[in-house]
N, C-alpha and C positions, 0 to 999 in steps of 0.2 A: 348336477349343477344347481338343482332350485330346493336340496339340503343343504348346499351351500353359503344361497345368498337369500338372506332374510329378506320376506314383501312387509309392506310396512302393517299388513293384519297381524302380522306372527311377532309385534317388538314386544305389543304389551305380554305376550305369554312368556316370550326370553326375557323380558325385564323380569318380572316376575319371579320365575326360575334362578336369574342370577342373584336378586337380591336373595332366595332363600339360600341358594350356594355360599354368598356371602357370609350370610349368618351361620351357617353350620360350620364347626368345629374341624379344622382342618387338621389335625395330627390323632386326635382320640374322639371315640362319641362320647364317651365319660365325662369328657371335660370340658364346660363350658369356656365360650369364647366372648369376652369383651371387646363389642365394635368402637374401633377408635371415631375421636369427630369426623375425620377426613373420609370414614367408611359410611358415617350417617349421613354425612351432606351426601354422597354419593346416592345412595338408597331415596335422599329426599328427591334427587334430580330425576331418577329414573323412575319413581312414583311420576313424577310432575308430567312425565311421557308421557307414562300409560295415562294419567289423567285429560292430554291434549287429544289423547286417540280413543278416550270414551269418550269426549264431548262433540269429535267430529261425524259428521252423521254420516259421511260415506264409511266412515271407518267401521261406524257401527251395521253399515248394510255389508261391508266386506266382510263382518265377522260371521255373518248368517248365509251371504250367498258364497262368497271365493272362499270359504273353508273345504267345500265339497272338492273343488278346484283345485288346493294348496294343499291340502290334507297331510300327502305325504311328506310337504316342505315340514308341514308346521309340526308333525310328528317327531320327525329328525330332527329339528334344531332343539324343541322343547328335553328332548330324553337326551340329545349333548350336553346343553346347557345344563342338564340334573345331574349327569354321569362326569362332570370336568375332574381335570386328572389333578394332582397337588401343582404340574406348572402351571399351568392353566388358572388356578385359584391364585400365585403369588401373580401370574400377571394383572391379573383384574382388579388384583389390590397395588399394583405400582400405577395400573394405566387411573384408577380411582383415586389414588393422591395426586395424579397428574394433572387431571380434571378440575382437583380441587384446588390447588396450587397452580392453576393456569400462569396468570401472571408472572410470578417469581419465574417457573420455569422455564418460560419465553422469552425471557429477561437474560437472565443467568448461565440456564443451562442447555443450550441451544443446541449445540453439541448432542448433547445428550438424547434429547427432547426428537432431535433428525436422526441416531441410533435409533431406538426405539419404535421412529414409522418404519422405517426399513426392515425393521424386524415383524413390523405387520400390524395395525390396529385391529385389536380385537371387534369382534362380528358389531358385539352390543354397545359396543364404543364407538363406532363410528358417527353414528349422527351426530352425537356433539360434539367428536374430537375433530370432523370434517367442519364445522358452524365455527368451535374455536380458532381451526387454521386461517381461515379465510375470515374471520371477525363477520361473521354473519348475524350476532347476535342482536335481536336489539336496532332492527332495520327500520326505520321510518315508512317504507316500502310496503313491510309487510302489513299495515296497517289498509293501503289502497288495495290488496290483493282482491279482496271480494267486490270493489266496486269495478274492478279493472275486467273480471268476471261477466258485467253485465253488460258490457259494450261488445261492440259489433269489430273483428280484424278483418284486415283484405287477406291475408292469408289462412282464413279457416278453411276453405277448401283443399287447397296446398296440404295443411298440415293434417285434416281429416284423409287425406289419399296414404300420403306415408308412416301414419299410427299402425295398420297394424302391418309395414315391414319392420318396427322396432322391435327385438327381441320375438318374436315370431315362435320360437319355441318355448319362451319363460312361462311360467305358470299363469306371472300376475299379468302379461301382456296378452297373451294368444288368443284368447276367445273375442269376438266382435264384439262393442259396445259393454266390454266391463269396467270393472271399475276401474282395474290398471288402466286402458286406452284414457277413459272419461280423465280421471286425472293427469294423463298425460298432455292430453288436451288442453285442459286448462292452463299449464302451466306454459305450457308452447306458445299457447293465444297472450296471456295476459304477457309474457315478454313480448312477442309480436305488437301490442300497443304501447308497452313502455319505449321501446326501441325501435321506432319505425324504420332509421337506415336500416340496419339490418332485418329485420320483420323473421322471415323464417329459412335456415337451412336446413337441411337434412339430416346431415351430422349432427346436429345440437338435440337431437331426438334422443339419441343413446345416452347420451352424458346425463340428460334433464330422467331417465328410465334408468341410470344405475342411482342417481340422491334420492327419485322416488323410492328406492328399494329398501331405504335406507332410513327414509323420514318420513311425516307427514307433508301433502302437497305446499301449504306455507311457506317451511324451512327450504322445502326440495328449489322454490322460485326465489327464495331471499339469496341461496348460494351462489346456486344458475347466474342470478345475476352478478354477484359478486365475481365469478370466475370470468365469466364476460367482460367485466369493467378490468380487474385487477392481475388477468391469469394471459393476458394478449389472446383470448379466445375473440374475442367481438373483433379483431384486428384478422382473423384467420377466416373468421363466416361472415363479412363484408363480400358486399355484389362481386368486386373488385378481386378480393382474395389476396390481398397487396403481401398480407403478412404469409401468408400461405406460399407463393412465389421465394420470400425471405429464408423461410424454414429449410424450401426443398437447394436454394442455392449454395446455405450454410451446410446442410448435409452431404451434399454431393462433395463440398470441397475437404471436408470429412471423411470421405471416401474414398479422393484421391491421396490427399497426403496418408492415412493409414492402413487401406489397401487400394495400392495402385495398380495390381494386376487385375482387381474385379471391376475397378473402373474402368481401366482398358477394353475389358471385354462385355460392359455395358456401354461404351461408345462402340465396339465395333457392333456389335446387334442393336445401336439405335435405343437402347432400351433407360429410358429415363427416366431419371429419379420418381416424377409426379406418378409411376406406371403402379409400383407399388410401393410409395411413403407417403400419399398424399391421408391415406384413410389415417395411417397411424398418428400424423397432427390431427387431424379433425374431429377422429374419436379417443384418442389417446390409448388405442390397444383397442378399445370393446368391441370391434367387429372383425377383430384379428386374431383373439388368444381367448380361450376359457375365459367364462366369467371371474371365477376364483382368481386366475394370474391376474388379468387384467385390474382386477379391482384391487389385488396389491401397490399393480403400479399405477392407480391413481389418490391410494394410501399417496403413496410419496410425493407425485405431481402438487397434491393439496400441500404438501410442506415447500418443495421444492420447484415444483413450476415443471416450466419444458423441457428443461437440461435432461431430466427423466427417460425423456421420449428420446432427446438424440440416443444417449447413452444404450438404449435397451434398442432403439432400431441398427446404431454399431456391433452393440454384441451379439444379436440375429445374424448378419452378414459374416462377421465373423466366425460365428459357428458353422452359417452356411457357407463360407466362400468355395469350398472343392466342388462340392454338389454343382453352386451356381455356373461355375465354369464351364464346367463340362455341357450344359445346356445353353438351349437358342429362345431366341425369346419366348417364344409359347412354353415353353418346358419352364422357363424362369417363372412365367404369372403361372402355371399349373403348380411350381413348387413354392410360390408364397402364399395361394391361396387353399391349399390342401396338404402340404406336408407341416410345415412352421407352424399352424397352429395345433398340431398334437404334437410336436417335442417337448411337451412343458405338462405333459398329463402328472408326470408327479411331485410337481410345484412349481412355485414361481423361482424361490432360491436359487435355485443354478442360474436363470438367466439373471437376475437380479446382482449376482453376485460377480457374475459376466459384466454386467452393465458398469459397475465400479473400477472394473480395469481397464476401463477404455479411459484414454487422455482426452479430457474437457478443458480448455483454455475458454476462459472467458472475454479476456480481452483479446483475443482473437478473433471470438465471435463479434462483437462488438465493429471492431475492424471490418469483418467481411460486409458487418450490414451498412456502411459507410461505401465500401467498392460499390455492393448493392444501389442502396440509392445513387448513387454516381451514375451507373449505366442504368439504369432506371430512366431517369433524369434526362439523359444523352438519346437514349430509343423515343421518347414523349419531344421530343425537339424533332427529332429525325421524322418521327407519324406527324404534327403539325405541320412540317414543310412539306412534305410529302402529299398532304391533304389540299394544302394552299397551292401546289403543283399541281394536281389532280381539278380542282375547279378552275384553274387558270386553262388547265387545256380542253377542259371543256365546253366553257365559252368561246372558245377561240375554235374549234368545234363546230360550234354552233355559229359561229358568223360563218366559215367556211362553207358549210352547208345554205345558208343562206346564199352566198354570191353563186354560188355551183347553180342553184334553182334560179337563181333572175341569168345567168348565162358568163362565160367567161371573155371576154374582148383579149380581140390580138392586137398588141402595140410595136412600134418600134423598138428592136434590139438598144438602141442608143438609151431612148427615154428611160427603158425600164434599169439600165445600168447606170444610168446617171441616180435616178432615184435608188437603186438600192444601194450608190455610194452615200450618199448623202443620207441614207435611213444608218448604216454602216455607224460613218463618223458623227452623226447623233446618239446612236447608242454607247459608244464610244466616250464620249462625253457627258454621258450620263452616267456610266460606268466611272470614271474617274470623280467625277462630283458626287458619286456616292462612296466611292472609296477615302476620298478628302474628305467628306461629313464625318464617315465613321473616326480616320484620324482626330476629326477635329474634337469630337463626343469622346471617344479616349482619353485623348489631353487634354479635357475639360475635367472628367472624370480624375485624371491622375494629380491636376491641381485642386482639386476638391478636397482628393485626400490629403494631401499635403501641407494643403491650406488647414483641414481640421491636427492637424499635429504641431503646426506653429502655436507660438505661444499668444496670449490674448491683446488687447491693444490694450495696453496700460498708460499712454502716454498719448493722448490725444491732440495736446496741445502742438507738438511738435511736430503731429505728423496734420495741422489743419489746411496748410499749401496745398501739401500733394491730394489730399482729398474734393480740395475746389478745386484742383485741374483735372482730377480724372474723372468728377461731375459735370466739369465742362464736355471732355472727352463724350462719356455717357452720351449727354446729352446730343451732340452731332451725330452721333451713330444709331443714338435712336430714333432721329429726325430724318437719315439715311433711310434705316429699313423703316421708316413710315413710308417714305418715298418710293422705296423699291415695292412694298404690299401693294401701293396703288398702281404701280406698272405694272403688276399681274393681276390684279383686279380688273386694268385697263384691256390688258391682254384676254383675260378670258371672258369680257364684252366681246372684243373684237372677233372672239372664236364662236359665240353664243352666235353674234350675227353671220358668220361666215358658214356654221350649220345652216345658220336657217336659208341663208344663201344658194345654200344648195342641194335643197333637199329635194329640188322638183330635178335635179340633174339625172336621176336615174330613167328618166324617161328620153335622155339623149341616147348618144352612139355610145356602144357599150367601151368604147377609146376611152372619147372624154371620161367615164364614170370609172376606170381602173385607175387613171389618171387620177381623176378625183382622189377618190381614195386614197392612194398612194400621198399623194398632196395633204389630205387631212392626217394621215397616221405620221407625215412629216410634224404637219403642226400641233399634233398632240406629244409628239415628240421633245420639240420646243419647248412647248408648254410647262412639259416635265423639267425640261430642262431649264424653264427661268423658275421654278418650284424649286429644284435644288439647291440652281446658285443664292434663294432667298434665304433658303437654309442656312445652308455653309456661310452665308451673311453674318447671318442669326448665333449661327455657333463663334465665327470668327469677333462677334461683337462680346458673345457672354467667355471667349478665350481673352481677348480685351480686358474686361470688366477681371477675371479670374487674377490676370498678371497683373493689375493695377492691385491688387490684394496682396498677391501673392511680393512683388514688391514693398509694399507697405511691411507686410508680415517680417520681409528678411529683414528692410530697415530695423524694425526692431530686433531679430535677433540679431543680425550685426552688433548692434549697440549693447547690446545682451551680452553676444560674447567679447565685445572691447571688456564689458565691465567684468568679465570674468575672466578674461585675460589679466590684468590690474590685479584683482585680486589673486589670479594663483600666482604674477610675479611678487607681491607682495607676502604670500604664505611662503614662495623661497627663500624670499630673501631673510624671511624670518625664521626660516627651516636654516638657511644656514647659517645666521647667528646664535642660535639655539644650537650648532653645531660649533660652530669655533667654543663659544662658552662653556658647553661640556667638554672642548678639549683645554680649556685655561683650569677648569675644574679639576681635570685626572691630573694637569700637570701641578698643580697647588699640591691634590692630596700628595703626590710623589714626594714633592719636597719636603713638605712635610712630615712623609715617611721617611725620607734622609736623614732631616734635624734628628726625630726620633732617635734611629739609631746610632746617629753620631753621638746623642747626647749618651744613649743606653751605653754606646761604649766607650765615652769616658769616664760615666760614673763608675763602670769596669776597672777602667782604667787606673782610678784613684783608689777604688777598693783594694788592688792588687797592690799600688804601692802604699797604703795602709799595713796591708798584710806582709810585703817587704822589710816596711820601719819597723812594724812589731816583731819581725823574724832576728832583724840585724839586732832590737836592743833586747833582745834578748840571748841571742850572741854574747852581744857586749858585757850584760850581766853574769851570762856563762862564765867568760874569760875574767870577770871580776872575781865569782866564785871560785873560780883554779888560782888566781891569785893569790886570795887570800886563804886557798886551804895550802896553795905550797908554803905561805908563812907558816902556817903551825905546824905542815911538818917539820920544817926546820927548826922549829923550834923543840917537837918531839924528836928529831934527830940529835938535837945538841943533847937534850934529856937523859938519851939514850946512850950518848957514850960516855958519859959520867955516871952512869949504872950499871950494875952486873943483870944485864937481864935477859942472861941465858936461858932461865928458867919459864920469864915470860913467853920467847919466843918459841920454846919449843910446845908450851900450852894453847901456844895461838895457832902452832902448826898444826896441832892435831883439832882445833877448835876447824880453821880452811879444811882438812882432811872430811871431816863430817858436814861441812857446807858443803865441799865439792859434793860428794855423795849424792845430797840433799838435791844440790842442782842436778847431777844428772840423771836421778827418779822424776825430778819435774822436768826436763829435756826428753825423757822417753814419753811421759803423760800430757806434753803439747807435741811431741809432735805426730801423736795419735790424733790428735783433737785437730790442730791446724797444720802440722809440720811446721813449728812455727821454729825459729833460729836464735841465739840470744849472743849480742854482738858485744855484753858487759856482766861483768856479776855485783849484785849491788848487794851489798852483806850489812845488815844492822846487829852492833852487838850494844849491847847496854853494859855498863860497866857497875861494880857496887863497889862501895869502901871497903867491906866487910869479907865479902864470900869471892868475889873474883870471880863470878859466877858470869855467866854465856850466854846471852840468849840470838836467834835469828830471828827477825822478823822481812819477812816479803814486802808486806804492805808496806810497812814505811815506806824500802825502796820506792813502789810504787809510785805512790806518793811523792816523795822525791823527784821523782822523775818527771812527774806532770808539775810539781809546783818549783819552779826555778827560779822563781822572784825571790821568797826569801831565802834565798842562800846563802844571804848574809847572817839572817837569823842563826841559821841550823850550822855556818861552818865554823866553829865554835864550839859544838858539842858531837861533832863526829869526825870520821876518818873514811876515805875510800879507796880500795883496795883498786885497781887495775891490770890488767891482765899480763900488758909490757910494762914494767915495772922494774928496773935491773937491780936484784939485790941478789950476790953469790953466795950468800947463805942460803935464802929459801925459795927450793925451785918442787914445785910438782909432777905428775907421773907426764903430764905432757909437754915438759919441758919446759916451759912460762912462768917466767921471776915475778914474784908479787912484793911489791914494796908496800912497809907498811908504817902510815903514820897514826901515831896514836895522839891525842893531845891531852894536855895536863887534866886534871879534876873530875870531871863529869864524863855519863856513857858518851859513848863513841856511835859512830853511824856511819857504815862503809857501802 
């Protein structure tokens, strides 16, 4: 254990040590290593240690006397810290830009920064990675430590008894009056006059003995107090222990809902939470677990706080639950206090790792500490009344014993039942007048609130009537209970005299003086009882006073909501002319849209009879053209039979003969292309004077065919051949007579 945990004689040698680690070449000795900045600030910080622990003088008497004492600590940490492994070298270089990149990464990478404790702060890292968690740096505090030093606490003897049960077998604590205790000492004292509620527990001994192990005494009290102020430690070691109560409440209900068989079987053995969880809040592990575990888990407490502590006292129970079962309460404290802390001899990691799988609800917690204070709360009412019961009967006690010693008188059965009716129906009445008060205090209470929710007097002017009549009002009711005070005033004259009246009565018959008595607890009876109804006066006048507001108040919002009535009738009614006019709107656009397309489809309409007229005069021009091409052939008819033109016809037969042809190579060649059909044959032949020569042309047809307008042009110099044509001279192989006119002069066009 004390190879494990550095005393703060042995930082300056591991400092040391780590900076020459630093500096040597991690992958080859051949090859030197360039320290980046983030490694020299490093080196600068951890010089600046060792330089706080050579200039402190006990540190330098612990280097001459607690070495003979630490020897073998400081031997072991010194030859680890020289022998580190290549992890071990990349940690000290991640946790060294961590250090030096504090900010950003606390900022940033939070996440990250809370991986990393969990993974463990290194040995030589902790004192100032513990100072940066808790922002201890830089304390104001720290500056009073040495004056704080020279003053006198009421708890130095306290704290001198329980120095040496702190760590009792550690190196740097166990011998009497070393330097471990002495600094322990100081630091325990100087919180004990910064903090005088709290002054000294016991607990805070261990916590203040693992920072000492870890720092110089300074820092070890600037934390201390930080974790007190900031960590709900000072909330835990309070007289009271309020928060300590809180922890063991919030555990337990932790234990029922996640294992409710072991709760079961710690109510049935009686065996409650504080029996064994109280230590683990108070020291957070270190009087429970190895120093090595423990100090892991308060690695994390410093990042994370107490969630820590439930989490790792959950995964304890859950590792133990079979164990704990089977045992009764002795066997349960024999197995928390000597089994559980060696299950963890070969690291913290396993339970650590345990402690993450347990379900932590934070608003849950939160919640319970609310039930918490609630019956808190409820039990601190219940002890008051209880207390205020307990002195009531013992006064009453005390007169008892008194009448016993001056003697008891025997009375008439009659007397004393008359009187204890009449004590009866006084009590009785006083009972009801305290029952009325409280009413009245309620409904006084409930127009208070009520009255604080109405809206403000904004109109004064209107309400200045009712304000003078219910000042008037006021006014009699306070001129009443002026009245009524003097009638109890007057009254407890009249009682003052009526003691002193009879104070020498105890020297009569011991009749008369029960009598008495009886008689005076009657009239302090009364007495109470015109105190009450002055009350219920009192309340019943400020219930007055409340409804005369409370009136007022509603007057206004009455008129409040007239005027808000008014206006939302008036937002409808505008609501629903904004509604009809979006419906006169859609019905516009509609018609609109109608015109539209009436109009779209008569311009339709006229296009098409556009397209009609220009169809028919082109008709008309058609049947103009056939016209006048039947004139020329008749007149190539008359031509013809006054000529022998045998010879013609048969040149023109075999001229069709090779058009045909012609056509039906192009009938096979469209209707590969479109399957197209030809419902005419349009033949151009040209004629010459000379040669009587032949030609086809297609395109004219074409041509032709698309241009019908001039046909008057063109029917004049051509002929057209068609298909029903009756002439019994020339018929082709498909039976169909082609009539042919030729016209006089120029080529022809068919």
């Amino acid at each position: 254990m004390a190879s494990q945990v550095a005393t703060p004689t042995s930082l300056q040698t591991t400092a040391t040590s780590s900076s020459t680690s630093l500096s040597s070449p991690a992958l080859s000795p051949s090859t030197p290593v360039q320290l980046s900045p983030d490694e020299v600030e490093l080196l600068a910080k951890l010089e600046e240690q060792n330089r706080l622990l050579e200039t402190d003088s006990k540190s330098l008497r612990s280097m001459n006397g607690s070495r003979r004492n630490s020897g073998s600590s400081l031997v072991s940490s010194s030859s680890a810290s020289s022998n580190l492994s290549h992890l071990e070298e990349d940690s000290w270089i991640l946790w060294g830009r961590i250090v030096n990149e504090w900010e950003e990464v606390r900022k940033k990478k939070e996440k990250q920064l809370k991986d990393q404790v969990r993974k463990g702060v290194p040995h030589h890292f902790r004192a100032i990675v513990w100072q940066l968690l808790c922002n201890a740096q830089n304390m104001p505090i720290k500056d009073q430590y040495s004056e704080l030093l020279k003053m006198t606490s009421p708890c130095e003897k306290l704290i001198r008894r329980d120095i040496a049960r702190t760590y009792p077998e550690h190196e740097f604590f166990k011998e009497k009056d070393s330097l471990g205790q002495e600094v322990l000492f100081n630091v325990m004292k100087a919180y004990s006059l910064v903090d005088r509620e709290v002054g000294y527990c016991q607990g805070s001994a261990f916590i203040v003995g693992l920072l000492l192990m870890q720092m110089p005494e300074e820092e070890a009290f600037c934390v201390f107090v930080k974790l007190m102020q900031d960590y709900r430690l000072r909330e835990l070691f309070k007289p009271s222990m309020a928060e300590l109560g809180l922890c063991m409440y919030q555990f337990e209900c932790m234990i029922q809902e996640q294992l409710p068989e072991l709760h079961m079987h710690f109510q049935a053995q009686s065996f409650h939470t504080s029996m064994y969880a109280s230590s683990w809040f108070l020291t957070i592990f270190l009087t429970s677990f190895p120093l090595p575990v423990a100090t892991r888990i308060f690695d994390i407490f410093m990042c994370e706080g107490l969630e820590i502590v439930f989490r790792v006292g959950m995964a304890i129970l859950q590792m133990n639950q079979t164990e704990l079962i089977q045992l009764d309460m002795e066997g349960m404290l024999q197995h928390f206090q000597k089994v559980i802390p060696h299950q963890f001899g070969s690291g913290p990691d396993k339970v650590i790792q345990a402690a993450y799988q347990v379900k932590y609800n934070a608003k849950k917690m939160k919640k319970l500490e609310k039930e918490y204070t609630t019956i808190k709360t409820k039990e601190m009412e219940e002890q008051v009344e209880i207390k205020r019961l307990r002195t009531e009967n013992r006064l009453l006690k005390q007169r008892i014993d008194t009448l016993e010693k001056k003697g008891v008188p025997r009375y008439s059965e009659e007397s004393v039942m008359q009187l204890e009716r009449e004590l009866v129906q006084a009590r009785l009445k006083e009972a009801e007048s305290q029952c009325a008060l409280k009413e009245m205090q309620d409904k006084v209470l409930d127009m208070e609130k009520r009255n604080t929710s109405l809206p403000d007097d904004t109109n004064v002017a209107r309400l200045q009537e009712e304000l003078i009549g219910v000042k008037l009002r006021e006014a009699e009711a306070v001129t009443g209970l002026k009245e009524l005070r003097q009638q109890v005033r007057d009254l407890e004259e009249h009682w003052q005299r009526h003691v002193a009246r009879t104070a020498g009565r105890w020297k009569e018959s011991p009749k008369k003086n029960t009598l008495s008595e009886l008689q005076d607890e009657l009239m302090s009876v009364r007495l109470r009882e015109a105190e009450a109804q002055a009350e219920l006066r009192e309340a019943r006048q400020r219930i007055m006073e409340l409804e005369t507001q409370n009136q007022i108040q509603s007057n206004q919002l009455r008129r409040s909501e007239q005027e808000n009535r008014c206006l939302h009738e008036r937002e409808q009614s505008l609501t629903v002319q904004n509604k009809d006019l979006h419906v006169e709107l859609k019905e516009i656009k509609r018609r609109q849209a109608e015109i539209e397309c009436k109009s779209k489809e008569e311009v339709m309409a006229v296009r098409l009879r556009e397209a009609d007229n220009i169809a028919a005069m082109a008709e008309l021009q058609q049947q103009i053209s056939e016209l006048e091409i039947e004139k020329e052939e008749g007149k190539v008819q008359g031509h013809l039979n006054h000529t022998d033109s045998s010879q013609y016809i048969r040149d023109l037969r075999d001229q069709i003969t090779e058009l045909k042809h012609e056509i039906c190579c192009l009938k096979g060649q469209r209707g590969l292309a479109g399957h197209a059909t030809f419902d005419g044959i349009h033949i151009v032949n040209h004629y010459g004077g000379d040669d009587e020569s032949y030609q086809s042309s297609d395109e004219d047809g074409v041509k032709d065919s698309i241009l019908p307008a001039d046909g008057q042009q063109r029917s004049n110099s051509r002929i057209r051949l068609h298909p029903k044509l009756g002439d019994s001279d020339s018929e082709d192989e498909d039976g169909e007579a082609l009539r042919l006119s030729v016209p006089q002069g120029k080529s022809t066009t068919v």
